[in-house]
Backbone as a chain_set.jsonl record, in Angstrom:
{"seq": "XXXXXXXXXXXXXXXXXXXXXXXXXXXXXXXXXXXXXXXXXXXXXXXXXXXXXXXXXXXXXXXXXXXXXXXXXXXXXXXXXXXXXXXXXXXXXXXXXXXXXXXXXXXXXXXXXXXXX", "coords": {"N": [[88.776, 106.118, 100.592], [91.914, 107.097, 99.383], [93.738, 109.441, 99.828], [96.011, 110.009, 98.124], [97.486, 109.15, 94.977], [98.979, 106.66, 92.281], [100.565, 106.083, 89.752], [101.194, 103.715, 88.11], [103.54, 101.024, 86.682], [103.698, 97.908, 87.514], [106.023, 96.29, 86.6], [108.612, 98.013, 86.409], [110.979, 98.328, 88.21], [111.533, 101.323, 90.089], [108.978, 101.914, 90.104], [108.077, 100.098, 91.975], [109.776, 100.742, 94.191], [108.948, 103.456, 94.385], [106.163, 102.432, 95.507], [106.374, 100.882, 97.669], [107.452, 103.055, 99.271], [105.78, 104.616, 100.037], [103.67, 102.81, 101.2], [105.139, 101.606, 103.329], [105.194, 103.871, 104.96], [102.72, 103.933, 105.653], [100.778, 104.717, 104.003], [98.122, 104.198, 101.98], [97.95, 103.936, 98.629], [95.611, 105.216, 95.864], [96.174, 102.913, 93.434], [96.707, 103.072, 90.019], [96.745, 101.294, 87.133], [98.876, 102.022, 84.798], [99.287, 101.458, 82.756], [97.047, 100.127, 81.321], [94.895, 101.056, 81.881], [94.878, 103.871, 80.754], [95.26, 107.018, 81.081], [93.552, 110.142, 80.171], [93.673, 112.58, 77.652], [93.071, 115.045, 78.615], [93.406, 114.145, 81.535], [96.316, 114.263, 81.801], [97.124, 116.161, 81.078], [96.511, 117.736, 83.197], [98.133, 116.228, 84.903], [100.756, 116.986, 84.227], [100.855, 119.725, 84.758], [100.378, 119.626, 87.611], [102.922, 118.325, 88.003], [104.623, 120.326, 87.359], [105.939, 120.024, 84.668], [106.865, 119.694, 80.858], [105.004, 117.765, 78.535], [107.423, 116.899, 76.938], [109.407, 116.249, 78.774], [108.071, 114.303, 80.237], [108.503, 112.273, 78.955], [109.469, 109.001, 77.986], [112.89, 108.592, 76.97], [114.24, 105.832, 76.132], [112.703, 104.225, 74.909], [111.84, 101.711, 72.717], [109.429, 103.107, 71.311], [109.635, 105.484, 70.725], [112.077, 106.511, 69.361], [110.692, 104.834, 67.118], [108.911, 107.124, 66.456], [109.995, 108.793, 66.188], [110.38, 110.956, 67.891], [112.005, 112.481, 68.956], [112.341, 114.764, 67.727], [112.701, 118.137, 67.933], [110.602, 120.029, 67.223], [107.889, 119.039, 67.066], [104.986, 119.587, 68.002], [103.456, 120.039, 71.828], [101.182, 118.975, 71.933], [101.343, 117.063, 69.923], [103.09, 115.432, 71.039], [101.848, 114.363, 73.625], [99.902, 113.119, 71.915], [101.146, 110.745, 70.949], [101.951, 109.512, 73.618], [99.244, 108.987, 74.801], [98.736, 107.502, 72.973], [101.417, 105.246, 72.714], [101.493, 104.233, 75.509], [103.739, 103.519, 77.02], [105.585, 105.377, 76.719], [105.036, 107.344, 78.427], [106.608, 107.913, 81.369], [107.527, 107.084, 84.844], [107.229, 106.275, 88.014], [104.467, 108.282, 88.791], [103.265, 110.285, 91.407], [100.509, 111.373, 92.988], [99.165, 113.834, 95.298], [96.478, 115.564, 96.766], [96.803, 118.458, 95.072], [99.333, 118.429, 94.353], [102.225, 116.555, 92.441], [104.736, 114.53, 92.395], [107.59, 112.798, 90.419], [108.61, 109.685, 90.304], [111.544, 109.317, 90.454], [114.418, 109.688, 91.999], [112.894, 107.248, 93.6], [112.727, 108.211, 96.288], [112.148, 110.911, 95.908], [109.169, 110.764, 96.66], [108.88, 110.994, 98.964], [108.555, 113.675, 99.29], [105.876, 114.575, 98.893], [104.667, 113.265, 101.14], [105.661, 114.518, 103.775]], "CA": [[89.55, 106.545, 99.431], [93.651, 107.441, 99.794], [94.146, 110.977, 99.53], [97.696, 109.303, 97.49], [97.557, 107.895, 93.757], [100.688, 106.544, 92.088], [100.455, 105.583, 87.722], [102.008, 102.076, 88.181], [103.871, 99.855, 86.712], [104.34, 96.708, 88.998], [107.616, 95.9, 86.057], [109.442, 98.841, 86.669], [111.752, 98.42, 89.805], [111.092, 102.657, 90.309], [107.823, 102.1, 90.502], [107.438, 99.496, 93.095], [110.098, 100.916, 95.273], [108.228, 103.745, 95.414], [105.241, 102.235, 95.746], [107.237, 100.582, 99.152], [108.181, 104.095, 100.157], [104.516, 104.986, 100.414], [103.433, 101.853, 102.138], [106.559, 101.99, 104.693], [104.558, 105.176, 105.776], [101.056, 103.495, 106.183], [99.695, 105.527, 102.757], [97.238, 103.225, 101.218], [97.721, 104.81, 97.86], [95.085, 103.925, 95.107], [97.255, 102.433, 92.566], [96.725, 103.271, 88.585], [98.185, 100.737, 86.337], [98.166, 103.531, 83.467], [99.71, 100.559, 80.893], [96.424, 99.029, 81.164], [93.97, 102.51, 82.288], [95.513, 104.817, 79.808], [94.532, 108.087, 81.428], [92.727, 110.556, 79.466], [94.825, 113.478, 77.135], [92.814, 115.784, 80.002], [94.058, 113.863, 82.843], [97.688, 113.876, 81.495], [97.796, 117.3, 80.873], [96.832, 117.926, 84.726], [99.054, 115.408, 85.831], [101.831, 117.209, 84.038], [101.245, 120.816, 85.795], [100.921, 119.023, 89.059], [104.003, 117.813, 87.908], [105.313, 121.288, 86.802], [106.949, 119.687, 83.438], [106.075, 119.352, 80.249], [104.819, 116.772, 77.464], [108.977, 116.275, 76.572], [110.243, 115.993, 80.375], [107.725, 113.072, 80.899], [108.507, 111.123, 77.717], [111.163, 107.829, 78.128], [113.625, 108.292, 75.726], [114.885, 104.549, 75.973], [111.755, 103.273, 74.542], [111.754, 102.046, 71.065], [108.183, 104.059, 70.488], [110.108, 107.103, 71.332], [112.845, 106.207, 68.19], [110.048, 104.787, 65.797], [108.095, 107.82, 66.538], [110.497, 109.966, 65.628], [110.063, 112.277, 68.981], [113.436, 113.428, 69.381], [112.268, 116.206, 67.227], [111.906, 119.837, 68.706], [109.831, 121.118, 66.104], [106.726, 118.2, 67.426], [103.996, 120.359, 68.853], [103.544, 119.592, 73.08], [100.206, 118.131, 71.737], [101.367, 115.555, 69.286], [103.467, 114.399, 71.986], [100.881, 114.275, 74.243], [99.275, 112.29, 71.423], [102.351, 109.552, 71.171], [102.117, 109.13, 75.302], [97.675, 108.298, 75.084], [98.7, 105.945, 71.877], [102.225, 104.056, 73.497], [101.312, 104.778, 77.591], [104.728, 102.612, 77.955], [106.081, 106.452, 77.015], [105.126, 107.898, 80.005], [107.457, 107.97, 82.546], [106.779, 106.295, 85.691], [106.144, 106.334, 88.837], [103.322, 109.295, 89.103], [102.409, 110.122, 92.562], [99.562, 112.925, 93.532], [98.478, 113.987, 96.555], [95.783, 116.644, 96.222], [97.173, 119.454, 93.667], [100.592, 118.103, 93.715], [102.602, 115.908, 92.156], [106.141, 113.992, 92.042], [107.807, 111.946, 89.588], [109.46, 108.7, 92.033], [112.535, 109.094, 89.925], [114.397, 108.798, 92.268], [111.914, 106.689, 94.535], [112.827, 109.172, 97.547], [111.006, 112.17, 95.835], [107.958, 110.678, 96.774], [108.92, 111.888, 100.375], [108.162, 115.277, 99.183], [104.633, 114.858, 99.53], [104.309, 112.72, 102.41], [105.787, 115.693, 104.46]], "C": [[90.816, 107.255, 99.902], [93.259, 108.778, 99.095], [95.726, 110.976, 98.433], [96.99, 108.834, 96.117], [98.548, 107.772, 93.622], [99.94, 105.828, 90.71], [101.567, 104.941, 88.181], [102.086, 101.725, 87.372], [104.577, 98.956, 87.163], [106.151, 95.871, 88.025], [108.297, 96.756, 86.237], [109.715, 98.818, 88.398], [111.382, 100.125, 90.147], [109.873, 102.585, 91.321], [107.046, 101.478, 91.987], [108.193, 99.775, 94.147], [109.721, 102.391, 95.85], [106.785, 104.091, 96.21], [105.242, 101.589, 97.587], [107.005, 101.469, 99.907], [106.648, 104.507, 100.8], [103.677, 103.702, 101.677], [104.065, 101.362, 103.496], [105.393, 103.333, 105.504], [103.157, 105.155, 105.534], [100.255, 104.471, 104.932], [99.618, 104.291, 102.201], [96.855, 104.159, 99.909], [96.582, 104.075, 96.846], [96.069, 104.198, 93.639], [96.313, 102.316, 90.929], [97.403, 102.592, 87.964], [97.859, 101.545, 85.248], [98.777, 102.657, 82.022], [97.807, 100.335, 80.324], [94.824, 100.105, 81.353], [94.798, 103.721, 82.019], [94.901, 106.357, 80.134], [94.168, 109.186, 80.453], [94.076, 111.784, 79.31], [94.184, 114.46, 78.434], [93.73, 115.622, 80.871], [95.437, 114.04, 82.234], [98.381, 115.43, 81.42], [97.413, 118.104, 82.141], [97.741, 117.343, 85.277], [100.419, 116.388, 85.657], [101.659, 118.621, 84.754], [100.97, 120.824, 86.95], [102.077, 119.084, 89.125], [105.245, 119.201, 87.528], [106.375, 121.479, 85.718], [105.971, 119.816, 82.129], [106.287, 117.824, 79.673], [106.113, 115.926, 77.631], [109.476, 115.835, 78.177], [109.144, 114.796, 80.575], [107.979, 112.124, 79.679], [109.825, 110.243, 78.221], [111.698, 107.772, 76.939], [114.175, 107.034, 75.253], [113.418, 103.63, 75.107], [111.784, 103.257, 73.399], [110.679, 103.018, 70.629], [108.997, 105.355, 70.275], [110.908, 107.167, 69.405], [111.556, 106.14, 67.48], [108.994, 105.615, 65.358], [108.68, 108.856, 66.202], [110.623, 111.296, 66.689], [110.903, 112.796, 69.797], [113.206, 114.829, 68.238], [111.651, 117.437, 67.848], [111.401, 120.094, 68.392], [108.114, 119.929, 66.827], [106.387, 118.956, 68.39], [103.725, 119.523, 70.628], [102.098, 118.521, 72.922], [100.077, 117.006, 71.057], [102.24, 114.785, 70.475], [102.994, 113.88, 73.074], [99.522, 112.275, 73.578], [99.961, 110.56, 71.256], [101.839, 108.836, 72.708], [100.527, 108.555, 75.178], [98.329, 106.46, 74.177], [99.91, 104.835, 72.422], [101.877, 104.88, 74.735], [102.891, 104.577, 77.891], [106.315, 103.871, 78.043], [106.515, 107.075, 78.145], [106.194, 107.518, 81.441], [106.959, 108.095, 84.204], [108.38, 106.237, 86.756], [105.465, 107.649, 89.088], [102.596, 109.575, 90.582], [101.623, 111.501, 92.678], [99.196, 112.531, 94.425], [97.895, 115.415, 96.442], [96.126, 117.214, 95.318], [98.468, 119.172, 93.504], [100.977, 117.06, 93.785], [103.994, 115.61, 91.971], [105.878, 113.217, 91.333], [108.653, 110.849, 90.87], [110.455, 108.307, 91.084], [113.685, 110.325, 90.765], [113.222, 108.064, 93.082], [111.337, 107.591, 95.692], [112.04, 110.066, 97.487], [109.664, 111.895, 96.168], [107.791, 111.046, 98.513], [108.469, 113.352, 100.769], [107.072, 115.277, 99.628], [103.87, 114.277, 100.418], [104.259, 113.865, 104.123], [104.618, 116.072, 105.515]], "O": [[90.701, 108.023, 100.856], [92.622, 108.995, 98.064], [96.325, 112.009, 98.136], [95.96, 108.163, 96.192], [99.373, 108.346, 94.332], [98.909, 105.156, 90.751], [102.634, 105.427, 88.557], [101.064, 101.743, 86.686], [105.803, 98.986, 87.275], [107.043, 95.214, 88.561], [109.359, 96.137, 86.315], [109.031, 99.125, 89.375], [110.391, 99.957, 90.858], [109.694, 102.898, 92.498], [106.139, 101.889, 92.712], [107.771, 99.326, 95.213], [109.899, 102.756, 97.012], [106.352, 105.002, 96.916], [104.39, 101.797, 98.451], [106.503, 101.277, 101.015], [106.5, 104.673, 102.011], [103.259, 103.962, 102.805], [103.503, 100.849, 104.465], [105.036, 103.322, 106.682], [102.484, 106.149, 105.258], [99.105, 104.86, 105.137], [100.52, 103.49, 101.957], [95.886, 104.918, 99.888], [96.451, 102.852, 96.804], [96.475, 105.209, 93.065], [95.371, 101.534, 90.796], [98.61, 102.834, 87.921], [96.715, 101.727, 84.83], [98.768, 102.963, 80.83], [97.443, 100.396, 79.15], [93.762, 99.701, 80.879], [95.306, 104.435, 82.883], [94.055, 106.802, 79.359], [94.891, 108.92, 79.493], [94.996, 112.011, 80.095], [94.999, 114.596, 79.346], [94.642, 116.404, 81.139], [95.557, 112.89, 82.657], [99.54, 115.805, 81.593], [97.969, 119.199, 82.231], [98.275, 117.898, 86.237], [101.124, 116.619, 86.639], [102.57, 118.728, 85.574], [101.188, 121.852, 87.592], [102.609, 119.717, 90.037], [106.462, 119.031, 87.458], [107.243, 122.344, 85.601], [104.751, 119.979, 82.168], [107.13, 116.983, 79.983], [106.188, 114.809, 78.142], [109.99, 114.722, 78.29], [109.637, 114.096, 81.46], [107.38, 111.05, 79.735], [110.874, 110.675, 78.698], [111.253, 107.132, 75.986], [114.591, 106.986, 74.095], [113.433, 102.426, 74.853], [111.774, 104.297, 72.739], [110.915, 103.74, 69.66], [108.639, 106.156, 69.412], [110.365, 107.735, 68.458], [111.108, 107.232, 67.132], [108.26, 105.363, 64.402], [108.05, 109.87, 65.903], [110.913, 112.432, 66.315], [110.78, 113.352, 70.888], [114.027, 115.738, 68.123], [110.483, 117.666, 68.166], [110.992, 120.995, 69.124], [107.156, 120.692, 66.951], [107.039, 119.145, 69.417], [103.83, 118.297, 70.588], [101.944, 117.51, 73.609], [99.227, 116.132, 71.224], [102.012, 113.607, 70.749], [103.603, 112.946, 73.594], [98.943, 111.305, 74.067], [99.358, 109.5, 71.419], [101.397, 107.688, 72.762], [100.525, 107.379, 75.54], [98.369, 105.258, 74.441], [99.557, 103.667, 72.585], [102.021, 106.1, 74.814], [103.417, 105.24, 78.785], [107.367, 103.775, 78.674], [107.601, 107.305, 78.675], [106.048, 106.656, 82.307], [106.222, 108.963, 84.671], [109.6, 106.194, 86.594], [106.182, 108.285, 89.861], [101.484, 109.112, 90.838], [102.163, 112.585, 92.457], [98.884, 111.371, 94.695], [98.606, 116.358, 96.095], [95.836, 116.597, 94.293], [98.954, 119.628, 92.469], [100.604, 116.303, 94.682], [104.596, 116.472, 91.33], [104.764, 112.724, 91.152], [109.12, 111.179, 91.961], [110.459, 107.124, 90.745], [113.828, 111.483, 90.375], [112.309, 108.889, 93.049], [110.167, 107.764, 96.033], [111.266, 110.352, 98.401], [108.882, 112.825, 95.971], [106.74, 111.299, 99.101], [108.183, 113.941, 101.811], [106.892, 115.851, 100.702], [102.684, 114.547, 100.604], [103.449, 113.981, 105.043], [104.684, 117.119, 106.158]]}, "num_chains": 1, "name": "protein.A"}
């Protein structure tokens, strides 16, 4: 078992370059497609203080759900948006890497150097 995960998706160029960056440096990460293994409101709300952000800092604003969801509003509790990201995943903002208690976003790709270190 890889001491590495990464919340994939193999369509997002991000994701697979830095799914690369990890494999360039012999980490056999295990790979999460999280479109398809929708991780749990739990897991999501560890991932994010791995991640030291919240709910709003992992949401994709380019996604229509984002618009027909209405979740450009400040006043939406960190938990309904929480609830948006389980119901569209394609929210979530991607690539996700952990390595034990911490976590990068691979936006750009490079940050995933952080925890190779």
């Amino acid at each position: 078992m890889s001491d590495f995960t990464i919340y994939h998706n193999p369509r997002c160029s991000k994701s697979r370059q830095t799914l690369a960056i990890l494999e360039e440096n012999n980490i056999q990460a295990e790979v999460v497609l999280y479109l398809e293994n929708v991780p749990s409101k739990k897991k999501l709300q560890e991932l994010l203080q791995q991640l030291g952000k919240t709910p709003r800092d992992l949401l994709r604003k380019s996604e229509d759900a984002y618009k027909e969801n209405g979740l450009s509003d400040t006043t939406m509790s960190d938990d309904a948006l929480l609830d948006a990201m389980l119901t569209e995943p394609k929210l979530i903002e991607r690539p996700i890497v952990v390595s034990g208690s911490s976590a990068v976003l691979g936006r750009p790709p490079e940050n995933v150097l952080e925890l190779i270190k």
